[in-house]
TORKOL-4160 file (C-alpha; in steps of 0.2 Angstrom, whole numbers, padded with zeros to 4 digits, m for minus):
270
<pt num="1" X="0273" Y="m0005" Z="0818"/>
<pt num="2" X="0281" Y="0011" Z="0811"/>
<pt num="3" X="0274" Y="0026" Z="0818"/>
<pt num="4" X="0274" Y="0044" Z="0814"/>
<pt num="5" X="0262" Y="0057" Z="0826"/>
<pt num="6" X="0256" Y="0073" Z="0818"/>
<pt num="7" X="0253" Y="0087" Z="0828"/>
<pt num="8" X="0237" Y="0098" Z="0819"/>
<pt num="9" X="0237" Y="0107" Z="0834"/>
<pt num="10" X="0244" Y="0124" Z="0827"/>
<pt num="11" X="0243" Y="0130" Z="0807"/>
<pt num="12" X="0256" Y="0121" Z="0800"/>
<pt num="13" X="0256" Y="0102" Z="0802"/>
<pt num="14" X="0270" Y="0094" Z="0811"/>
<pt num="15" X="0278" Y="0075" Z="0810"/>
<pt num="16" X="0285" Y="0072" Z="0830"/>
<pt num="17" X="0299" Y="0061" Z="0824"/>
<pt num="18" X="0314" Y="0054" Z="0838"/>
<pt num="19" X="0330" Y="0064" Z="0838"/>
<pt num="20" X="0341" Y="0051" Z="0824"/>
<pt num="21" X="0325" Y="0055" Z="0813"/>
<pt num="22" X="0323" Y="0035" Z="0812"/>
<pt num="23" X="0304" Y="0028" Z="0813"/>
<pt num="24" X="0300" Y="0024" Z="0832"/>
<pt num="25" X="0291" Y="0011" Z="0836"/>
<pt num="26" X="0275" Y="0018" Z="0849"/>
<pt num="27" X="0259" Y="0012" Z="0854"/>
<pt num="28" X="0242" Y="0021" Z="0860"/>
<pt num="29" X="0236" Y="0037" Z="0853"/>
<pt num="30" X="0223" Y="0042" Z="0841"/>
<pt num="31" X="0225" Y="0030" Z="0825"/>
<pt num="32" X="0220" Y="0043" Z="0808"/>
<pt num="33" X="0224" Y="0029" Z="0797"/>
<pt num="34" X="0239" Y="0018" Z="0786"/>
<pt num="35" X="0249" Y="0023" Z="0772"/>
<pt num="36" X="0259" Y="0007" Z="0767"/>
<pt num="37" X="0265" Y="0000" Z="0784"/>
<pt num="38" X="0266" Y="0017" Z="0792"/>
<pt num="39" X="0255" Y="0022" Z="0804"/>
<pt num="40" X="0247" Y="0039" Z="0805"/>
<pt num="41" X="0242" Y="0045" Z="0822"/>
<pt num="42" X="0236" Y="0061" Z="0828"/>
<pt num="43" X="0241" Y="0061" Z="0847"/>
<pt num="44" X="0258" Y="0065" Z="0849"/>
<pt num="45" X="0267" Y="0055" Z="0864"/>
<pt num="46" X="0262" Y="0064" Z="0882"/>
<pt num="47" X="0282" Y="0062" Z="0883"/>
<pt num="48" X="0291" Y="0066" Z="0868"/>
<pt num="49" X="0298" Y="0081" Z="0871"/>
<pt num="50" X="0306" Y="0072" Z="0885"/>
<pt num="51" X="0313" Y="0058" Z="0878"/>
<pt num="52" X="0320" Y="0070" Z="0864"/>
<pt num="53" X="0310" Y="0067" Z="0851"/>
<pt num="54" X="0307" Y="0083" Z="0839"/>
<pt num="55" X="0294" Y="0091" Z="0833"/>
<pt num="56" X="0298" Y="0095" Z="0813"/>
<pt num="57" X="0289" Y="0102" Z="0799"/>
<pt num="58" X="0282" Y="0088" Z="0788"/>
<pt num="59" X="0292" Y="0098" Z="0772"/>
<pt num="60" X="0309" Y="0096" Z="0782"/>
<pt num="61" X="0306" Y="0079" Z="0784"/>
<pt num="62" X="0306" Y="0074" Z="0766"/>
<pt num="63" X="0325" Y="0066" Z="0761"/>
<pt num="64" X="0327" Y="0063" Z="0779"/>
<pt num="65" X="0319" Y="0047" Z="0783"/>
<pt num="66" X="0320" Y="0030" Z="0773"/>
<pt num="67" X="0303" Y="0032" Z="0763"/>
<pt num="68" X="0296" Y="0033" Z="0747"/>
<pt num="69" X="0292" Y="0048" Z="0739"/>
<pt num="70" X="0275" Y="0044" Z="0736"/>
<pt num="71" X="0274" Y="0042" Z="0754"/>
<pt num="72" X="0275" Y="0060" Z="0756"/>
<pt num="73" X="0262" Y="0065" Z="0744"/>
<pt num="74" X="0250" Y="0055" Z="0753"/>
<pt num="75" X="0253" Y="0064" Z="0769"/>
<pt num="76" X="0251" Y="0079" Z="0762"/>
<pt num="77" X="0235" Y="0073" Z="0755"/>
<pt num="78" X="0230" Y="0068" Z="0772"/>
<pt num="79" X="0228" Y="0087" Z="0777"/>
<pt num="80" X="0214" Y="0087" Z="0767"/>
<pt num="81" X="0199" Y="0075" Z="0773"/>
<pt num="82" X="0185" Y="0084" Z="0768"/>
<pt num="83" X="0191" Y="0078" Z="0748"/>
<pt num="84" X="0194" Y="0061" Z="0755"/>
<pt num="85" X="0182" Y="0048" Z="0751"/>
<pt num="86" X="0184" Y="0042" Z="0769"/>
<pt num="87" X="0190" Y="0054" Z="0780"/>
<pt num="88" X="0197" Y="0052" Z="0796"/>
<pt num="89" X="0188" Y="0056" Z="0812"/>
<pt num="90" X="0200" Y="0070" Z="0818"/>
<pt num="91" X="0199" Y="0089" Z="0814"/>
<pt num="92" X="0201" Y="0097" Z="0795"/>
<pt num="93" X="0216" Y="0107" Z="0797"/>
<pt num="94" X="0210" Y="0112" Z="0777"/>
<pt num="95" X="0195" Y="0120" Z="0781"/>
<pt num="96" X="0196" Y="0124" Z="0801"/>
<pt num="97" X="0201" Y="0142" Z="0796"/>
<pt num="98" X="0185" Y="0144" Z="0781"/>
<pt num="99" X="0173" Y="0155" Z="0788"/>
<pt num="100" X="0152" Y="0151" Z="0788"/>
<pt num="101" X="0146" Y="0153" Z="0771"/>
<pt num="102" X="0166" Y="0156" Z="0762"/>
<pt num="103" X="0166" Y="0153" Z="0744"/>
<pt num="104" X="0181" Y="0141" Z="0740"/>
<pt num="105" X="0188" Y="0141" Z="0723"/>
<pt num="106" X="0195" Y="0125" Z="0716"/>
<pt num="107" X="0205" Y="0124" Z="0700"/>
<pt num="108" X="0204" Y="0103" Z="0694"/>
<pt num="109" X="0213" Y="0098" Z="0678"/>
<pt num="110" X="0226" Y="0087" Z="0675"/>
<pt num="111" X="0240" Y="0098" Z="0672"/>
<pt num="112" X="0254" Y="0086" Z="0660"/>
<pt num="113" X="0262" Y="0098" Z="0660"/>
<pt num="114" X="0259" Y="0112" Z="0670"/>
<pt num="115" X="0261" Y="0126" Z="0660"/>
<pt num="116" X="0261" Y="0147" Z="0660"/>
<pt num="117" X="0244" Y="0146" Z="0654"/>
<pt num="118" X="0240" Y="0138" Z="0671"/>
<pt num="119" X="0249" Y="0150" Z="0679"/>
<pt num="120" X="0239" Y="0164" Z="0671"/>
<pt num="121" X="0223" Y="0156" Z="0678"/>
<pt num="122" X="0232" Y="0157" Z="0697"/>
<pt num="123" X="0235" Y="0174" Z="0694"/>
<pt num="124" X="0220" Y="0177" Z="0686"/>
<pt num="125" X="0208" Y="0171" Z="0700"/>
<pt num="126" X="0198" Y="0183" Z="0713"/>
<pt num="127" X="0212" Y="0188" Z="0725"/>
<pt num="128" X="0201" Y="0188" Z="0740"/>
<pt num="129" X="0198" Y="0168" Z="0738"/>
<pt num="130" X="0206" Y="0155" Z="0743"/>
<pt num="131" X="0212" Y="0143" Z="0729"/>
<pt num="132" X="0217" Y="0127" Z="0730"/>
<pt num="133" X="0223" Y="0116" Z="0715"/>
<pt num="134" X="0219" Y="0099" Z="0712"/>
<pt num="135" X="0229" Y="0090" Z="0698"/>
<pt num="136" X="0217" Y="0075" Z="0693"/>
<pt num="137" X="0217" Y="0060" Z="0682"/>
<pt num="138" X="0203" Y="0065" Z="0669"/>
<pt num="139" X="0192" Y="0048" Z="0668"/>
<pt num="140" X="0191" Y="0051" Z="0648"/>
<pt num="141" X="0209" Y="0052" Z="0647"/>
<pt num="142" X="0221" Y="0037" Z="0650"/>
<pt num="143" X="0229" Y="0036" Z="0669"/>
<pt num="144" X="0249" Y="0039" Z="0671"/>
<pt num="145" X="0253" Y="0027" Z="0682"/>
<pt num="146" X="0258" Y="0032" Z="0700"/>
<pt num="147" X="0276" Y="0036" Z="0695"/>
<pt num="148" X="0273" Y="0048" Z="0683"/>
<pt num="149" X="0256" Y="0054" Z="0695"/>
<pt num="150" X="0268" Y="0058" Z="0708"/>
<pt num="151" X="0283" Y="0068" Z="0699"/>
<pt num="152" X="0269" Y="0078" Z="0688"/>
<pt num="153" X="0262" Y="0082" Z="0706"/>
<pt num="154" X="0280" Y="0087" Z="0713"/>
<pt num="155" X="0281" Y="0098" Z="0697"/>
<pt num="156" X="0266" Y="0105" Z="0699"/>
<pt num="157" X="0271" Y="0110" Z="0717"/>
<pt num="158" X="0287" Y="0118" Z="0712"/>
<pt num="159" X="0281" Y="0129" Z="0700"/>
<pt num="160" X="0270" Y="0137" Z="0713"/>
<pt num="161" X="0280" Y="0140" Z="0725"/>
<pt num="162" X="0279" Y="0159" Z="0719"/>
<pt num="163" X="0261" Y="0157" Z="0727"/>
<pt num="164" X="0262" Y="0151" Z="0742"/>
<pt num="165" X="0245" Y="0158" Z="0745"/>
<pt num="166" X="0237" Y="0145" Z="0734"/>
<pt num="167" X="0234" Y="0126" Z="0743"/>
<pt num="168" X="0237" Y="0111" Z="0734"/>
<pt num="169" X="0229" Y="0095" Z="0736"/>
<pt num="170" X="0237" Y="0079" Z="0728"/>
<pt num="171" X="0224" Y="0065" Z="0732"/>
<pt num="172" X="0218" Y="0062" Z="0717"/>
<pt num="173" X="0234" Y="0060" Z="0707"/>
<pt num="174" X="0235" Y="0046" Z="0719"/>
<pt num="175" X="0220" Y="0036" Z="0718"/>
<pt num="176" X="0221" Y="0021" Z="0703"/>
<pt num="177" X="0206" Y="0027" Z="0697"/>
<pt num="178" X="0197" Y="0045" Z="0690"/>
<pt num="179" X="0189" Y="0055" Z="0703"/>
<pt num="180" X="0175" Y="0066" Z="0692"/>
<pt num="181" X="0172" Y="0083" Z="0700"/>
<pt num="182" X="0155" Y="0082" Z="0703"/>
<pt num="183" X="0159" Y="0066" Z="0713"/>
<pt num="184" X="0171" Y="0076" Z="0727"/>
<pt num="185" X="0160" Y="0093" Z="0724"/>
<pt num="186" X="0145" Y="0082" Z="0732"/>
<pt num="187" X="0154" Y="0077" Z="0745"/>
<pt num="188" X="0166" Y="0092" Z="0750"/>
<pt num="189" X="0146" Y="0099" Z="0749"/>
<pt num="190" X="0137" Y="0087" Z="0759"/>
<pt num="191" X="0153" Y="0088" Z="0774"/>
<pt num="192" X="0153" Y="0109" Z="0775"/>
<pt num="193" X="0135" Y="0112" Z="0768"/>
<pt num="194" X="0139" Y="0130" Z="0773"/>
<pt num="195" X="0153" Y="0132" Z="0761"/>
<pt num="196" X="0151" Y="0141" Z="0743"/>
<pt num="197" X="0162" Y="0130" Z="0731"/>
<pt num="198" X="0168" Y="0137" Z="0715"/>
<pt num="199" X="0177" Y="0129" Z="0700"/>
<pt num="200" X="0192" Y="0140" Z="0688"/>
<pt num="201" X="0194" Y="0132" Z="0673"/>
<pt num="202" X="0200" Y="0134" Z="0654"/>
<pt num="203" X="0187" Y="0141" Z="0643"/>
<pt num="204" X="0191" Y="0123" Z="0633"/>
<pt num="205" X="0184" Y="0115" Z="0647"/>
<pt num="206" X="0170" Y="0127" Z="0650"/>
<pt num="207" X="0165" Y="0123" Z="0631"/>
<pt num="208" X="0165" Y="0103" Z="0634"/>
<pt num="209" X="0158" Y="0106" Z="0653"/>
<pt num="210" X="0141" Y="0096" Z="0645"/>
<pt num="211" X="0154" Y="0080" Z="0644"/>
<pt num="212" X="0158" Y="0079" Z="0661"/>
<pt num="213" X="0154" Y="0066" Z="0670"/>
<pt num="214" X="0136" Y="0070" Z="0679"/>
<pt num="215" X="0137" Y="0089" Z="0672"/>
<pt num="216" X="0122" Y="0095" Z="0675"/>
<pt num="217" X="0121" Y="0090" Z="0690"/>
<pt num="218" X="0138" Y="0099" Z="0694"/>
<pt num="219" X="0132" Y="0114" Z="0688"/>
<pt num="220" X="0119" Y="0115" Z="0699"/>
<pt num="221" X="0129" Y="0113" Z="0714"/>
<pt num="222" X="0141" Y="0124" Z="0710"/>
<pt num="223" X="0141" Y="0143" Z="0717"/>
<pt num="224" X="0153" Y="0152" Z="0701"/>
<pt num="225" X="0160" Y="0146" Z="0688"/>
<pt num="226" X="0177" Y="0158" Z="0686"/>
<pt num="227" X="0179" Y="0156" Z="0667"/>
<pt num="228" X="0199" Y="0161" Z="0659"/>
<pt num="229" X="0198" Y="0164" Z="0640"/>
<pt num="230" X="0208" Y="0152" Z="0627"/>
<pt num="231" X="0208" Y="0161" Z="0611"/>
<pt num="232" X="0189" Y="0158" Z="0609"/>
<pt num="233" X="0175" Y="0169" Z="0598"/>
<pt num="234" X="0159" Y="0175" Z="0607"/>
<pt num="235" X="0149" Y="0163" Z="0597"/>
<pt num="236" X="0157" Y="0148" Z="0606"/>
<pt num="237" X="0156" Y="0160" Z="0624"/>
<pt num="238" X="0138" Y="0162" Z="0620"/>
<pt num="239" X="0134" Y="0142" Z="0616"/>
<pt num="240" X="0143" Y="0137" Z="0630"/>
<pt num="241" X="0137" Y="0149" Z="0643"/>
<pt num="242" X="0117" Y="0145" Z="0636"/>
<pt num="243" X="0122" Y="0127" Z="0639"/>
<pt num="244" X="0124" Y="0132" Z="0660"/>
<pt num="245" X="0108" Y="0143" Z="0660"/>
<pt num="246" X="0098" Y="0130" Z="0652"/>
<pt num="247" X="0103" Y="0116" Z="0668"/>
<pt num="248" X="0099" Y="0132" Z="0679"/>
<pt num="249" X="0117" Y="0131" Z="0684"/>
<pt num="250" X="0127" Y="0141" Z="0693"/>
<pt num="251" X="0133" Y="0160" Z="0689"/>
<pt num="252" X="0147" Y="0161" Z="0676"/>
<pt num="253" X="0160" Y="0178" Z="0676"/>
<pt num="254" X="0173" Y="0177" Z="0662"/>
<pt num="255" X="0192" Y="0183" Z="0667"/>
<pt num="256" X="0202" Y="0195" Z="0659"/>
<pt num="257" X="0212" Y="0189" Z="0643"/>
<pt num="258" X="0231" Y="0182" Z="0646"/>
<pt num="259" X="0247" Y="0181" Z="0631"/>
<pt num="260" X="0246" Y="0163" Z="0635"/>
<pt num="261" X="0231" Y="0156" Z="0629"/>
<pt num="262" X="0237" Y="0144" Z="0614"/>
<pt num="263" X="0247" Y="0137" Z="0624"/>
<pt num="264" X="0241" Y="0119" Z="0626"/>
<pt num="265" X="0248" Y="0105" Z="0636"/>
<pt num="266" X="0243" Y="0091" Z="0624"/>
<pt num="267" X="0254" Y="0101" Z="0609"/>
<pt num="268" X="0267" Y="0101" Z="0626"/>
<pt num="269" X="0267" Y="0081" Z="0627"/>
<pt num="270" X="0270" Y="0079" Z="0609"/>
């Protein structure tokens, strides 16, 4: 069985890997779980360092070894069990360093492509929270197929690379079916009950928040809803925002204005 050992024992996950970067073969050790036939363990060999194996930063390791590409996005998912429909027993490198009762702000949407208007609304989002992007596959629109899922998530990665401060979390571009946000709101909600989580969205997806799968009940388990303008009137604020109040949702702040809110991913596409 191929094998690769992450060490979680510090900030930055590592991949323990032998000297000639090939996949060893090793038994024992905390199993987290399989992607393809490559198994993920979180104990790292008592003598590795001995037998010169290295201990690498996941990111070096890409190129390096003999695996697919999507490979790597699913271990970069694996950082993030509290998302994860069925996390492993082992602890949550994501949310270790979130203090008792943080807010958390996510930013969901499906990003194809990723364009400076989303980049507005990373730069627009409260400073002092942490943010984390999840690129999704809307369960009203249709699925790109896992190809084109993984190269919009690499995209999406290298045009933040100017905020390193903001975490990306690419599980649900690899799933083959939608993941609606109330569905992995409940349950990031039910495994750190302490946590305030937050959405950032488009003030097109604030208007249609009513079509969301389960809405209102989103709404109501949601802490703040960080609303960035897209060109819209204040009758259209105001129907939208009434909307929220009347499920007894959450609280909603609106973000400054941005130059780039006509741009539009679907006018993108075509």
């Amino acid at each position: 069985m191929k094998t690769l050992w992450l060490d979680l024992s510090e900030g930055d996950m590592k991949v323990w890997v032998d000297a000639t970067l090939s996949l060893p073969t090793n038994g024992g050790g905390t199993r987290l779980g399989h992607y393809r036939d490559v198994a993920l363990m979180m104990t790292t060999p008592a003598s590795a360092a001995a037998e010169g194996w290295l201990a690498m930063p996941w990111t070096a390791l890409q190129g390096k070894l003999p695996l697919p590409i999507d490979f790597w996005v699913g271990l970069e998912a694996s950082r993030f069990p509290a998302l994860e429909e069925t996390p492993h027993e082992r602890i949550e490198p994501l949310l270790r360093d979130f203090p008792v009762g943080a807010e958390v702000l996510f930013y969901p949407g499906t990003f194809d492509p990723w364009h400076a208007g989303h980049q507005a609304c990373v730069d627009l989002a409260p400073a002092h929270l942490p943010l984390v992007v999840c690129p999704d596959r809307n369960p009203h629109k249709p699925l790109r197929t896992q190809t084109e899922a993984v190269e919009g998530y690499l995209h999406v990665r290298d045009q933040l690379q100017a905020t390193p401060q903001t975490l990306l979390y690419p599980g649900f571009f690899l799933r083959d079916g939608a993941a609606p946000t109330e569905s992995w709101v409940h349950r990031l909600k039910a495994r750190r009950r302490d946590l305030r989580v937050s959405l950032l969205v488009g003030h097109d997806s604030f208007a249609n928040l009513s079509r969301w799968t389960r809405a209102p009940q989103l709404v109501r388990a949601l802490h703040c809803l960080y609303v960035v303008p897209r060109g819209e009137d204040a009758q259209t604020r105001a129907q939208a925002l009434a909307w929220v109040r009347e499920q007894e949702g959450c609280r909603v702040e609106f973000l400054a204005r941005h130059p780039h809110e006509q741009l539009s991913s679907t006018d993108l596409r075509k």
